[in-house]
N, C-alpha and C positions, 0 to 999 in steps of 0.2 A: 294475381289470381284471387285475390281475396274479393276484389269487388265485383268476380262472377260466381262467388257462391251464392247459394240459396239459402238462407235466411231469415225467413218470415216471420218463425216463434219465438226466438234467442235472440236476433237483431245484434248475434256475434259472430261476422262473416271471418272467417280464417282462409290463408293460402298457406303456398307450400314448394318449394323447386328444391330438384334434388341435381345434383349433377352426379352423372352417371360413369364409369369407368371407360367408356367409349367416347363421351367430351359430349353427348346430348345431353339436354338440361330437360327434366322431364316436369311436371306440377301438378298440381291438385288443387282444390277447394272443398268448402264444406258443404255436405249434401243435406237438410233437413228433411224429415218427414213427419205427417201427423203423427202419424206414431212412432213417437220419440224414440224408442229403444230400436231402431231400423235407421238412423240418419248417421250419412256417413260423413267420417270427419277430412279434412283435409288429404293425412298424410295414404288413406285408403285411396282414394282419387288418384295419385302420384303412382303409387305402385300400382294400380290397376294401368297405366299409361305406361310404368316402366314395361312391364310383358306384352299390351298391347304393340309394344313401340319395339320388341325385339329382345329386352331382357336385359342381363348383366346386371352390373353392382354398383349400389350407389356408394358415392366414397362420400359427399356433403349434403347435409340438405339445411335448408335454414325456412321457418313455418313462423308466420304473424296472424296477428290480428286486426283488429278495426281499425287499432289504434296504430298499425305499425311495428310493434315491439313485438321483440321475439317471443314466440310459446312455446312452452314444454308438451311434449307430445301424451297423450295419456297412457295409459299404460296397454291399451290393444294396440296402441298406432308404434309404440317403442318396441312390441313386439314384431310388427310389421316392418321397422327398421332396420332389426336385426338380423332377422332373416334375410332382408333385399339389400343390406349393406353390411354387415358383422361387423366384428369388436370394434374393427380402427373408421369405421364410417364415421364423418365429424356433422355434430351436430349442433347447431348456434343454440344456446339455453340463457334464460334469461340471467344466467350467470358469467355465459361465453362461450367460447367455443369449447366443447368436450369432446370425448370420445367414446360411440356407443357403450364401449366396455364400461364405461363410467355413469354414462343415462339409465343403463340397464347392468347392474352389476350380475354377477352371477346367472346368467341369463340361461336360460332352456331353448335349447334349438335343433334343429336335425341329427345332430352330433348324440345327442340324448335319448333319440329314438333306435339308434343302435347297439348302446349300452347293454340293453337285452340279449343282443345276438337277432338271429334271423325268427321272421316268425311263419308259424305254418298258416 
């Protein structure tokens, strides 16, 4: 996936496969735009394809670069993780294999929006 990303300003193409709890393997790459604060990273691409593609939970994903070696995802894309995969979704870091609850400790997610109770 990485050598169909777009590229052009950064000349750091990133991919991205997630495998999915239904046993599809879904992916992503990196999206640039001139205006930088609008380009979308890899692990967005993936999960825009996981819902395209039907949905469900990613349980692995493993994300590189140019070079091949694993990346750490940033922190919107960890957030985007965790949501489409929770705690125990494993994720290759250039440390190893972890476990979201460990990428993203203490993490905020849907669970957190009903803490409140219902809203009118």
């Amino acid at each position: 996936m990485m050598e169909r990303a777009y590229a052009p300003y950064s000349h750091f193409p990133v991919g991205v496969a997630g495998l999915v709890d239904d046993g599809r393997v879904v992916a992503g790459c990196n999206v640039e735009n001139a205006a930088y604060g609008v380009a979308l990273c890899a692990e967005c691409g993936m999960v825009s394809e996981l819902h395209a593609t039907g949905g469900g939970r990613l349980t692995a994903v493993y994300c590189v670069g140019g070079d091949g070696l694993p990346l750490m995802a940033c922190g919107r894309c960890r957030q985007l993780l965790w949501e489409n995969g929770g705690p125990t979704c494993l994720v290759m870091t250039p440390e190893g294999v972890l476990p979201m609850s460990q990428v993203l400790p203490q993490a905020f997610g849907p669970d957190n929006l009903t803490l409140g109770g219902p809203r009118a």
